[in-house]
PDB file of N, CA, C, O and CB in Angstrom:
ATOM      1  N   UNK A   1     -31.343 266.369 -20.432  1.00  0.00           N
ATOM      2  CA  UNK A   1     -30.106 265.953 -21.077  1.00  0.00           C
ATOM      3  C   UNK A   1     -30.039 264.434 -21.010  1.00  0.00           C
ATOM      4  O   UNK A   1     -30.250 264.062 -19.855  1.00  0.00           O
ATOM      5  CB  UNK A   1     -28.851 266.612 -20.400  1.00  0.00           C
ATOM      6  N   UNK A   2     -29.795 263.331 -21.937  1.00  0.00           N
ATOM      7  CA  UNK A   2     -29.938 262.381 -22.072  1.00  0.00           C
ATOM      8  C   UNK A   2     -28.517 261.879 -21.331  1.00  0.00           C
ATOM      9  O   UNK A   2     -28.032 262.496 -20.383  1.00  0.00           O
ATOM     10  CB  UNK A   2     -30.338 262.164 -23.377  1.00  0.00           C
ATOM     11  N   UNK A   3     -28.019 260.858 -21.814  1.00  0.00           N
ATOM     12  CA  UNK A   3     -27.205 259.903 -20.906  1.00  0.00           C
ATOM     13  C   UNK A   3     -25.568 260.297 -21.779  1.00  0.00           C
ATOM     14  O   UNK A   3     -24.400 260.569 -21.504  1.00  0.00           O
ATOM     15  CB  UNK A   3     -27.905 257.867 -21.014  1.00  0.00           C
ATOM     16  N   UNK A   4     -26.462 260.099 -22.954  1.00  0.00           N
ATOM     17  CA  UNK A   4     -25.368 260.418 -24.452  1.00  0.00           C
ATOM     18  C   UNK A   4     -24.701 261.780 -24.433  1.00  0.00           C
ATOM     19  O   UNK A   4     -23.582 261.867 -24.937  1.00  0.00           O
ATOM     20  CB  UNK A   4     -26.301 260.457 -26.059  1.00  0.00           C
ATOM     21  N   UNK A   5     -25.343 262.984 -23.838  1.00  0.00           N
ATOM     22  CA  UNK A   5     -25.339 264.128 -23.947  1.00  0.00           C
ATOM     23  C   UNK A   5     -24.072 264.172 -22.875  1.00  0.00           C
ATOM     24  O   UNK A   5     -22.959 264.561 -23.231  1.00  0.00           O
ATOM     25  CB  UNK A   5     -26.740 264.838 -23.744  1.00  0.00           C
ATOM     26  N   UNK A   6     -24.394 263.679 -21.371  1.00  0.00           N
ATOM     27  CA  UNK A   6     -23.555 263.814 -20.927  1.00  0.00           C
ATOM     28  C   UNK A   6     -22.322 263.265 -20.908  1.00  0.00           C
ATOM     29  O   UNK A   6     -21.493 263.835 -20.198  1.00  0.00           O
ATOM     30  CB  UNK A   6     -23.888 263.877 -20.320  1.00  0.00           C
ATOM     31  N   UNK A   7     -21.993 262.322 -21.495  1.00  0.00           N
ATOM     32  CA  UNK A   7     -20.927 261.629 -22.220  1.00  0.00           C
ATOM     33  C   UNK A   7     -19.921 262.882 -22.851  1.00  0.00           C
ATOM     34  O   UNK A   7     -18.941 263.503 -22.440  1.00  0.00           O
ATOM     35  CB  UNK A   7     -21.650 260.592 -23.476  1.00  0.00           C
ATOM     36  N   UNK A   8     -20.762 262.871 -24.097  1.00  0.00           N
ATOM     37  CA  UNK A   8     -20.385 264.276 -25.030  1.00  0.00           C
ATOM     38  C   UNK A   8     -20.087 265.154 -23.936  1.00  0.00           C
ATOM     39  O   UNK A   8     -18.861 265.060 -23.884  1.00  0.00           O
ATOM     40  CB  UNK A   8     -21.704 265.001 -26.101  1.00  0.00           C
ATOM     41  N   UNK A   9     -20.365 265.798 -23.201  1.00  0.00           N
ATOM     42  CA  UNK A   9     -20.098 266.772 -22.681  1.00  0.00           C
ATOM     43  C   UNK A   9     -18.826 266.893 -21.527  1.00  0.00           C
ATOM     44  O   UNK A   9     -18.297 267.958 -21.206  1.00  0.00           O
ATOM     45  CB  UNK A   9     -21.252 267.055 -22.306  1.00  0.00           C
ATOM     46  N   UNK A  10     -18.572 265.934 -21.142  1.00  0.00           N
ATOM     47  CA  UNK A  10     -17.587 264.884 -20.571  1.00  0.00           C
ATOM     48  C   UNK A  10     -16.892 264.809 -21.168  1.00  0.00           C
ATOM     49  O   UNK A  10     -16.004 265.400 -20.555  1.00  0.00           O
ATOM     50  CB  UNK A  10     -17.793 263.755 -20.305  1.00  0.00           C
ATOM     51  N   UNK A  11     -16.334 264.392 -22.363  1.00  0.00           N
ATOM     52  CA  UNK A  11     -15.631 263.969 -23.016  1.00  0.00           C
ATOM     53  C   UNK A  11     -15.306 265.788 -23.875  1.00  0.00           C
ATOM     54  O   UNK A  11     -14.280 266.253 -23.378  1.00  0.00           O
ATOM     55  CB  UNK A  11     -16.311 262.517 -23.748  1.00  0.00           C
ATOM     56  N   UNK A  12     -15.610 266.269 -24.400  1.00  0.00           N
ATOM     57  CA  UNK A  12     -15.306 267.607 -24.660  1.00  0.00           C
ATOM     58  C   UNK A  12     -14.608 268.318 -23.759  1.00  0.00           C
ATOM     59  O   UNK A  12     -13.524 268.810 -24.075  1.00  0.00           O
ATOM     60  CB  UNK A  12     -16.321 268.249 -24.876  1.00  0.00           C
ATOM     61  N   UNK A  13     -15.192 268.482 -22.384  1.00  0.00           N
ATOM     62  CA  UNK A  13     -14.684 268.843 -21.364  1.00  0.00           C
ATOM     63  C   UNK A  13     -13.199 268.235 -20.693  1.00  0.00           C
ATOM     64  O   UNK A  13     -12.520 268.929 -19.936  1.00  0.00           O
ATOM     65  CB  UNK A  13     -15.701 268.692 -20.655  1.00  0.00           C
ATOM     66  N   UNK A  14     -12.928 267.259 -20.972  1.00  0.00           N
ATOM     67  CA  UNK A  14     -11.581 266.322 -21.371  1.00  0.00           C
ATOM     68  C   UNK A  14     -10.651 266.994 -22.340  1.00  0.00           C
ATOM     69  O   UNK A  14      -9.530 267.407 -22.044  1.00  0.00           O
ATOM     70  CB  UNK A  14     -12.005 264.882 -22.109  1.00  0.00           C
ATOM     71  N   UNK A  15     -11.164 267.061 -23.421  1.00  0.00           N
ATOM     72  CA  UNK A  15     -10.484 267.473 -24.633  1.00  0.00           C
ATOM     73  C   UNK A  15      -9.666 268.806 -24.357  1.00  0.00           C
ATOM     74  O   UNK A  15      -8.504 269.062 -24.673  1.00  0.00           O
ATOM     75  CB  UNK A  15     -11.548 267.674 -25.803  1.00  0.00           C
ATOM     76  N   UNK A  16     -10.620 269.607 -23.659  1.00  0.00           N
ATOM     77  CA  UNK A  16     -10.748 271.406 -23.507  1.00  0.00           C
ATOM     78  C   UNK A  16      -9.407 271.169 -22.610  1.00  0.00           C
ATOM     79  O   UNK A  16      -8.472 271.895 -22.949  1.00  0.00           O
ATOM     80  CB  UNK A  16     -12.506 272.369 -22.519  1.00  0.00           C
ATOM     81  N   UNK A  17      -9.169 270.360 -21.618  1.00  0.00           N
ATOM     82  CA  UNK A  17      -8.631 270.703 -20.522  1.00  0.00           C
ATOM     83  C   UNK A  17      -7.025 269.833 -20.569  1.00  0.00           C
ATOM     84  O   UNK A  17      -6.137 269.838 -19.716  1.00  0.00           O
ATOM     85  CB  UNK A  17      -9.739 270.327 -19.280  1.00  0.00           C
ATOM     86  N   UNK A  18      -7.068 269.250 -21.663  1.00  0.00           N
ATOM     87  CA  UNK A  18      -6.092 268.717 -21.971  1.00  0.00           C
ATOM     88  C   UNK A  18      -4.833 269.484 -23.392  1.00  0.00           C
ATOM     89  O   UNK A  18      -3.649 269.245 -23.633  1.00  0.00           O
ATOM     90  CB  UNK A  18      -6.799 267.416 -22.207  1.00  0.00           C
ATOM     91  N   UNK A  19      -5.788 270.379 -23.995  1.00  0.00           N
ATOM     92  CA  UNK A  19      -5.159 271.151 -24.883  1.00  0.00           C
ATOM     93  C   UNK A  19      -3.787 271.997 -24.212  1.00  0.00           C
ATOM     94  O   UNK A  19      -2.719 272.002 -24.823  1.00  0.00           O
ATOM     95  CB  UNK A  19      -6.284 272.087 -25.443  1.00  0.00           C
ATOM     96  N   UNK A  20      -3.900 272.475 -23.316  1.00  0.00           N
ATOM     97  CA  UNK A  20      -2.479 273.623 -22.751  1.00  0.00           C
ATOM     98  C   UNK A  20      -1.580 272.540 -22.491  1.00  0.00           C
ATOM     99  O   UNK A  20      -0.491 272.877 -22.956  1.00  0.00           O
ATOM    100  CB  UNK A  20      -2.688 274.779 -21.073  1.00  0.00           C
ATOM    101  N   UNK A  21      -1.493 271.202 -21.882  1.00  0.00           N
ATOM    102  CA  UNK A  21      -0.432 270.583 -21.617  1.00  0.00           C
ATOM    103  C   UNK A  21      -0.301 269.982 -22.493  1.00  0.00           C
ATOM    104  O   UNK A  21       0.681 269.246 -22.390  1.00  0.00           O
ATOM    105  CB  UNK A  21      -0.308 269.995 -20.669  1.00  0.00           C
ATOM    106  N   UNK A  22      -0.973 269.869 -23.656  1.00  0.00           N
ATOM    107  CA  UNK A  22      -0.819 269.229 -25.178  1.00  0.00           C
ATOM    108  C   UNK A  22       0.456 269.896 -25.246  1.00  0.00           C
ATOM    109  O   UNK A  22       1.628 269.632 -24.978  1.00  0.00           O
ATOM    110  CB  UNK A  22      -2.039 269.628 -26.541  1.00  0.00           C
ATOM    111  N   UNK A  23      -0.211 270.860 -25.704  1.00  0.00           N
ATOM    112  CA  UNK A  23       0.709 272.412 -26.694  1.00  0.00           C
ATOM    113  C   UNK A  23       2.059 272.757 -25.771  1.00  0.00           C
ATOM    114  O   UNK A  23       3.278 272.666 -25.916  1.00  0.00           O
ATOM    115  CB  UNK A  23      -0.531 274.380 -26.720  1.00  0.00           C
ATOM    116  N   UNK A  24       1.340 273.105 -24.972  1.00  0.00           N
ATOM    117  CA  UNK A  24       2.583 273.780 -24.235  1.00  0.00           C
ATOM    118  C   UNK A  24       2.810 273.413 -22.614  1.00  0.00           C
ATOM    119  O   UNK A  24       2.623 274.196 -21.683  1.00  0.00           O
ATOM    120  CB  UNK A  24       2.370 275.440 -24.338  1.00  0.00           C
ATOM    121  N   UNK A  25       3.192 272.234 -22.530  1.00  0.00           N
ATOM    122  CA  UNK A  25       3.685 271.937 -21.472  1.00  0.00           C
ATOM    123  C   UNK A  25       4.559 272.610 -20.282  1.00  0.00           C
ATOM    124  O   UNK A  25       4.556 272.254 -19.103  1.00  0.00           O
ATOM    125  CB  UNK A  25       4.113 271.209 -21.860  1.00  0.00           C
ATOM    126  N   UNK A  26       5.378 273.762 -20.915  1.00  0.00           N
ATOM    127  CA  UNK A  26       6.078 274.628 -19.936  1.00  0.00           C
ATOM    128  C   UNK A  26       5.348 275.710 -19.336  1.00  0.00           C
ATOM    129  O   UNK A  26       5.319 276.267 -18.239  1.00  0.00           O
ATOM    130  CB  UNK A  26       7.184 275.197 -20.515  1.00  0.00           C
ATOM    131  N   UNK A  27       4.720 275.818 -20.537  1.00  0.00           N
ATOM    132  CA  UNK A  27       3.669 277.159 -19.506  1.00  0.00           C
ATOM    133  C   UNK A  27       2.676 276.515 -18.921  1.00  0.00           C
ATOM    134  O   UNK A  27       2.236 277.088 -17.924  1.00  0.00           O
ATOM    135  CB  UNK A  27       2.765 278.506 -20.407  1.00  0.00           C
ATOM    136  N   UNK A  28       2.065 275.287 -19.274  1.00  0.00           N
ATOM    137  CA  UNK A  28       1.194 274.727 -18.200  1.00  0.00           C
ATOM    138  C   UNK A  28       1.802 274.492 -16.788  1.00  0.00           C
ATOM    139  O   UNK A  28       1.262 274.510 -15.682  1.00  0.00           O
ATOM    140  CB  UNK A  28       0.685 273.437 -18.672  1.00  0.00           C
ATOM    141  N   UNK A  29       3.185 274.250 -17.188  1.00  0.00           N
ATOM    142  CA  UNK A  29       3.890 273.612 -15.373  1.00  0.00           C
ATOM    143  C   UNK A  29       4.042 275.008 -14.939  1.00  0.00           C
ATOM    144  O   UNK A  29       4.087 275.049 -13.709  1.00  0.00           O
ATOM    145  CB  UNK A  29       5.846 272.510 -15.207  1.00  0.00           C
ATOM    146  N   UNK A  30       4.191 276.789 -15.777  1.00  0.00           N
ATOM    147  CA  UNK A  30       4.349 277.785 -14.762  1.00  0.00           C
ATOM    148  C   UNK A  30       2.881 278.073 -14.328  1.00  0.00           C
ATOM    149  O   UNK A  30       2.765 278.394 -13.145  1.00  0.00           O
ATOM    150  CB  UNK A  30       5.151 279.103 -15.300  1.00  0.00           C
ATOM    151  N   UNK A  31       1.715 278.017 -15.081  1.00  0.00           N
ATOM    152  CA  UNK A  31       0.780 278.234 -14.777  1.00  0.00           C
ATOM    153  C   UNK A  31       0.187 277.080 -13.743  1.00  0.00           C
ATOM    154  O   UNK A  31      -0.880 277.311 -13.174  1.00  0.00           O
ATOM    155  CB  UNK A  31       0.234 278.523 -15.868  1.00  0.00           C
ATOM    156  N   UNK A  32       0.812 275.974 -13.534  1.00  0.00           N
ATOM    157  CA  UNK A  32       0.105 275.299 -12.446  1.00  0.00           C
ATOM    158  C   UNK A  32       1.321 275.773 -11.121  1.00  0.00           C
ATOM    159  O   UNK A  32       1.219 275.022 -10.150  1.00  0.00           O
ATOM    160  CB  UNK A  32      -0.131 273.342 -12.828  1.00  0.00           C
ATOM    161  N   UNK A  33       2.025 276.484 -11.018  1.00  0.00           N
ATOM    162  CA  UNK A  33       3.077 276.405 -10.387  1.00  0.00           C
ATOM    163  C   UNK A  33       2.282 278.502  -9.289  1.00  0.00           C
ATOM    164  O   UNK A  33       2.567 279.067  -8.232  1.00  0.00           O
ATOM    165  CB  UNK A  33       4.927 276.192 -11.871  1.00  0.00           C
ATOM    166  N   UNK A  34       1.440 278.753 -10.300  1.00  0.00           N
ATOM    167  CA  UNK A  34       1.471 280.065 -10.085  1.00  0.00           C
ATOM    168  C   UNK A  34      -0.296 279.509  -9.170  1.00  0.00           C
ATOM    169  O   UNK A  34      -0.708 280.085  -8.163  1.00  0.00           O
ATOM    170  CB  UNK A  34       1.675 281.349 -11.800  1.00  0.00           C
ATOM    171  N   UNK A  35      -0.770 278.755  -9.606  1.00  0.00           N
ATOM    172  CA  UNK A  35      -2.208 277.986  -9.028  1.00  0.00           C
ATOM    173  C   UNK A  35      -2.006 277.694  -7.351  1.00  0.00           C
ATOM    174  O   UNK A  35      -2.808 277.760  -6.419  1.00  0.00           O
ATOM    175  CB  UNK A  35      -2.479 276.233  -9.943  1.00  0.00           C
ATOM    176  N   UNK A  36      -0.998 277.447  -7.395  1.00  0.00           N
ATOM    177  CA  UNK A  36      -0.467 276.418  -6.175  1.00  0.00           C
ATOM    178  C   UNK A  36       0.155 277.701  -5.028  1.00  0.00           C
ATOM    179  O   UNK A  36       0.228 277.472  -3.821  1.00  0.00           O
ATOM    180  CB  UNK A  36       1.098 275.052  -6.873  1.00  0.00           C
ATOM    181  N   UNK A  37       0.585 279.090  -5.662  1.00  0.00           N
ATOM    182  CA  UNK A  37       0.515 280.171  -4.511  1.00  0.00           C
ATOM    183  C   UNK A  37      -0.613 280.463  -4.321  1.00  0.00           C
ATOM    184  O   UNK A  37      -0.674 281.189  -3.329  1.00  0.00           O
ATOM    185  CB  UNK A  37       1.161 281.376  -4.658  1.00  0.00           C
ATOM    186  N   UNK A  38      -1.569 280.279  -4.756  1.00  0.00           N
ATOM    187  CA  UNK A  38      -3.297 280.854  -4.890  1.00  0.00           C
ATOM    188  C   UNK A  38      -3.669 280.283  -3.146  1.00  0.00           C
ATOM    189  O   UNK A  38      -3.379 279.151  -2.757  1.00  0.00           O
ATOM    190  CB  UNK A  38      -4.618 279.704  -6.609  1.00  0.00           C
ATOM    191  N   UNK A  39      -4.406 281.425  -2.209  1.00  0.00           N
ATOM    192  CA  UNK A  39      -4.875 280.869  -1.255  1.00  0.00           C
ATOM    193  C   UNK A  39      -5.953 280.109  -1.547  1.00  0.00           C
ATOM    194  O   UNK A  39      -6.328 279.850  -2.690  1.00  0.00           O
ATOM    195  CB  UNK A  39      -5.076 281.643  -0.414  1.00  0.00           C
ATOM    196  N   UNK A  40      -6.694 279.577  -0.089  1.00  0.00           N
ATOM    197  CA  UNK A  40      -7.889 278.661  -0.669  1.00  0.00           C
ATOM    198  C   UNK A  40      -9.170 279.244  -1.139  1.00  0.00           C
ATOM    199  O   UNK A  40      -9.979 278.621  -1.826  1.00  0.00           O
ATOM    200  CB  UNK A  40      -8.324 277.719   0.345  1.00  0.00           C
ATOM    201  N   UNK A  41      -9.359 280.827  -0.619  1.00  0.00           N
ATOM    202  CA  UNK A  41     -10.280 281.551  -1.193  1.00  0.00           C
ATOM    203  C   UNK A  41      -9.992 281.921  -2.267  1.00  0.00           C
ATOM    204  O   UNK A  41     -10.929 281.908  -3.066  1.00  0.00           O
ATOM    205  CB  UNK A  41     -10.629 282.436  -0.618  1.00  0.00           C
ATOM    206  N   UNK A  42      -9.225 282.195  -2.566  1.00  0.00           N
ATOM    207  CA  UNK A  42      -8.794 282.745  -4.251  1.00  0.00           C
ATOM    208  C   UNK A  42      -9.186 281.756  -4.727  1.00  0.00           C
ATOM    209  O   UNK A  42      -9.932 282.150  -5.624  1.00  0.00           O
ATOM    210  CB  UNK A  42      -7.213 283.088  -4.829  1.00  0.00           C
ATOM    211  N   UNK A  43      -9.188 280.144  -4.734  1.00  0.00           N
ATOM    212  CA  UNK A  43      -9.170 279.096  -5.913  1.00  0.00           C
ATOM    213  C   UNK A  43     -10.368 279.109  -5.929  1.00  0.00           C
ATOM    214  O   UNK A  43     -10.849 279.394  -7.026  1.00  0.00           O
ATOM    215  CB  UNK A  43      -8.531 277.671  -5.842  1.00  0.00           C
ATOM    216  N   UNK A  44     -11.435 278.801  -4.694  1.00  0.00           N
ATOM    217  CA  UNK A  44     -12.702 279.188  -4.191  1.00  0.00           C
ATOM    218  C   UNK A  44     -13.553 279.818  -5.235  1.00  0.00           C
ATOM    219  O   UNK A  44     -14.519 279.336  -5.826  1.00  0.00           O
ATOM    220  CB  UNK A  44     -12.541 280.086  -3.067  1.00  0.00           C
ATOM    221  N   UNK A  45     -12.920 281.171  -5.360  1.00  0.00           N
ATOM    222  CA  UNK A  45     -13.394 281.968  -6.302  1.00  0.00           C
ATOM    223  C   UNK A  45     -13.475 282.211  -7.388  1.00  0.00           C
ATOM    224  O   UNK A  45     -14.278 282.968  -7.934  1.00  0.00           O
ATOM    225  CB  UNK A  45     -13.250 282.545  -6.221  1.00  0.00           C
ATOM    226  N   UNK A  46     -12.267 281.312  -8.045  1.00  0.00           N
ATOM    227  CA  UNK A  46     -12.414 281.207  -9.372  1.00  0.00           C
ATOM    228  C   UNK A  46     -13.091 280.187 -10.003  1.00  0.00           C
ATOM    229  O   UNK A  46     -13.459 280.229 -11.177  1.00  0.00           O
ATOM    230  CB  UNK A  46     -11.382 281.229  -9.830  1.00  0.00           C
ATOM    231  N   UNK A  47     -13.361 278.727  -8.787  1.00  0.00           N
ATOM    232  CA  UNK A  47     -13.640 277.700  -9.482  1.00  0.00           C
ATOM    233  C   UNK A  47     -15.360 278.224  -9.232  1.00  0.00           C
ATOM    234  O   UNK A  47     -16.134 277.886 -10.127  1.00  0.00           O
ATOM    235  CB  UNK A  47     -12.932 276.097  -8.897  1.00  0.00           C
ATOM    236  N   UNK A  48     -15.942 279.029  -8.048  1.00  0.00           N
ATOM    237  CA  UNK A  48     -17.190 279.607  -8.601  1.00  0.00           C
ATOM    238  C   UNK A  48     -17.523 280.592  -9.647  1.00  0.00           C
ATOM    239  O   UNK A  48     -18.687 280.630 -10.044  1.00  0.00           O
ATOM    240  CB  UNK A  48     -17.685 280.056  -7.745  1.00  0.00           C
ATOM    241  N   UNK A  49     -16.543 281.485 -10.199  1.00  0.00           N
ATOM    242  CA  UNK A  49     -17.065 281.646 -11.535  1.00  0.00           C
ATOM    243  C   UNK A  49     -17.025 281.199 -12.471  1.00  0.00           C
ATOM    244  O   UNK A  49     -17.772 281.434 -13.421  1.00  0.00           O
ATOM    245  CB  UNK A  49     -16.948 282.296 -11.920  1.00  0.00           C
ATOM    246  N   UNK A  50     -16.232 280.524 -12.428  1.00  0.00           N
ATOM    247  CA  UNK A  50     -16.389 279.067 -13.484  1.00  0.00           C
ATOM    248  C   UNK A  50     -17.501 278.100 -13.699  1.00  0.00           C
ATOM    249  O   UNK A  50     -18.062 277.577 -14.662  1.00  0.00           O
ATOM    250  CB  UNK A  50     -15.465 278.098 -13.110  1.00  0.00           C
ATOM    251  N   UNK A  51     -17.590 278.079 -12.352  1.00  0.00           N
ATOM    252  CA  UNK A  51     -19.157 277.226 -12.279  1.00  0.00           C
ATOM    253  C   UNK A  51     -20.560 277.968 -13.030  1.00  0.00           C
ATOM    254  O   UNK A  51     -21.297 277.565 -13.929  1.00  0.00           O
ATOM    255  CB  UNK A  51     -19.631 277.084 -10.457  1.00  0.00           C
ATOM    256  N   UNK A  52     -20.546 279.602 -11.977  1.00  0.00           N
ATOM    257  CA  UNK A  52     -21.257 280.393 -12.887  1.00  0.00           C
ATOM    258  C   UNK A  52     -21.187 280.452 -14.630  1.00  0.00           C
ATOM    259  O   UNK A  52     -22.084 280.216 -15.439  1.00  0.00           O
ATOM    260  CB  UNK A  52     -20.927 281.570 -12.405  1.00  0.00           C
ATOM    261  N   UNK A  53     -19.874 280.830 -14.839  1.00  0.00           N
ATOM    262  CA  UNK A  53     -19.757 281.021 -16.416  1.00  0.00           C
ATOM    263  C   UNK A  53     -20.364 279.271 -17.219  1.00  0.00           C
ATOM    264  O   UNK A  53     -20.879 279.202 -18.335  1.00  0.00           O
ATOM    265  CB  UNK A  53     -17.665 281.463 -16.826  1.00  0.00           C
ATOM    266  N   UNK A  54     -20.186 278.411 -16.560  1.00  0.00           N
ATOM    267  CA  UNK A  54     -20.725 277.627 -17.288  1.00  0.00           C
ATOM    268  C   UNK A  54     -22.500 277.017 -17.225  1.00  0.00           C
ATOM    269  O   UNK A  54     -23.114 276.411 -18.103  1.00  0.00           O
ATOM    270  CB  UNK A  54     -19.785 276.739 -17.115  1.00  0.00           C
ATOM    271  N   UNK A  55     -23.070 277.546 -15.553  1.00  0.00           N
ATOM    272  CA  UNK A  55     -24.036 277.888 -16.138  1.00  0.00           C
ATOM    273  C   UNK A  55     -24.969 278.883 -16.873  1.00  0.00           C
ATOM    274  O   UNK A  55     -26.169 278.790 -17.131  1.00  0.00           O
ATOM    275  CB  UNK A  55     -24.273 277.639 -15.700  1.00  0.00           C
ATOM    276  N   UNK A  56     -24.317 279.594 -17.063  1.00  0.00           N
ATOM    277  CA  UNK A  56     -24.502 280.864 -17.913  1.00  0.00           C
ATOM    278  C   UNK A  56     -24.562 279.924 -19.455  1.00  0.00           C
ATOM    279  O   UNK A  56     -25.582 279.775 -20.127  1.00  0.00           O
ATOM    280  CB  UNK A  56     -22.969 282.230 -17.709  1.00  0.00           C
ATOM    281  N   UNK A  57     -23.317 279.412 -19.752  1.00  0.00           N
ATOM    282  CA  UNK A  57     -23.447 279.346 -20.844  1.00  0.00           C
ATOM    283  C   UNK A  57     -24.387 278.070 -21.429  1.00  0.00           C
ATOM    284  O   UNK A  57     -24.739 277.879 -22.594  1.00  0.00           O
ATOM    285  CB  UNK A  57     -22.224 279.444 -21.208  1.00  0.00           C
ATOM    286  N   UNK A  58     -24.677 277.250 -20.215  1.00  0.00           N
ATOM    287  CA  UNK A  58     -25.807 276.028 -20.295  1.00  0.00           C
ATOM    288  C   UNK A  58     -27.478 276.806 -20.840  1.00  0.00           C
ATOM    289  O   UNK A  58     -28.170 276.547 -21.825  1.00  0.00           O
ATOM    290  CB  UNK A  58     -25.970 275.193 -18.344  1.00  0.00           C
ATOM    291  N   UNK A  59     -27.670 277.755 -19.783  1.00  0.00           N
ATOM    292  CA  UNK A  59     -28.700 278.385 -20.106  1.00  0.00           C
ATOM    293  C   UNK A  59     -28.869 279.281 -21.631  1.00  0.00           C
ATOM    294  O   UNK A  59     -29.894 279.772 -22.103  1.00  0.00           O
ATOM    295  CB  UNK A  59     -28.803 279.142 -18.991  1.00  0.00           C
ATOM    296  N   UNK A  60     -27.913 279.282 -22.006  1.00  0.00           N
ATOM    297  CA  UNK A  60     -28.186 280.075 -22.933  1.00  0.00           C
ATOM    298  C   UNK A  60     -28.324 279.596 -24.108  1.00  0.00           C
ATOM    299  O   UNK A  60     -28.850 280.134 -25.083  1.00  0.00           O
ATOM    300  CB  UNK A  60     -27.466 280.896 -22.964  1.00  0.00           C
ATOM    301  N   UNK A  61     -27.655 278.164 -23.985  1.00  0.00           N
ATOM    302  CA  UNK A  61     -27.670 277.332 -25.112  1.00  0.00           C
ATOM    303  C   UNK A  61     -28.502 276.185 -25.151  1.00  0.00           C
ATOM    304  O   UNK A  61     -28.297 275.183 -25.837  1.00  0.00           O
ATOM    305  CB  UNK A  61     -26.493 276.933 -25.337  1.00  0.00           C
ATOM    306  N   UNK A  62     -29.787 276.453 -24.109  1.00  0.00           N
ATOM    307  CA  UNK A  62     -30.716 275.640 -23.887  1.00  0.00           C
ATOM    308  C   UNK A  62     -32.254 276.343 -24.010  1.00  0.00           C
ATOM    309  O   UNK A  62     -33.261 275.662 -23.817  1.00  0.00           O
ATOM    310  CB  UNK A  62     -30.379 275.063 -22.585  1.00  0.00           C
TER     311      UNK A  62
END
């Protein structure tokens, strides 16, 4: 992956994560509000399938 690539990919990844508090700011503050009862294994766990799901989807599109 070049230098450029990860830029792009950075910057998309920006975009993605900025859309719900674009749009909808109230359900982003209940949905960060519902994050914040999450123990530390629960977050744990989601931010590793996340990790998984995105290398899943690296590999597949490589």
């Amino acid at each position: 992956m070049t230098g450029d690539s990860l830029w792009l990919a950075l910057g998309l990844m920006l975009v993605m994560e900025g859309l719900l508090p674009f749009a909808s700011p109230a359900q982003w503050r209940q949905l960060f509000a519902r994050l914040m009862a999450l123990t530390d294994g629960q977050i744990r766990f989601i931010g590793l399938l996340s990790m998984l799901a995105g290398i899943a989807l690296l590999l597949a599109l490589s």
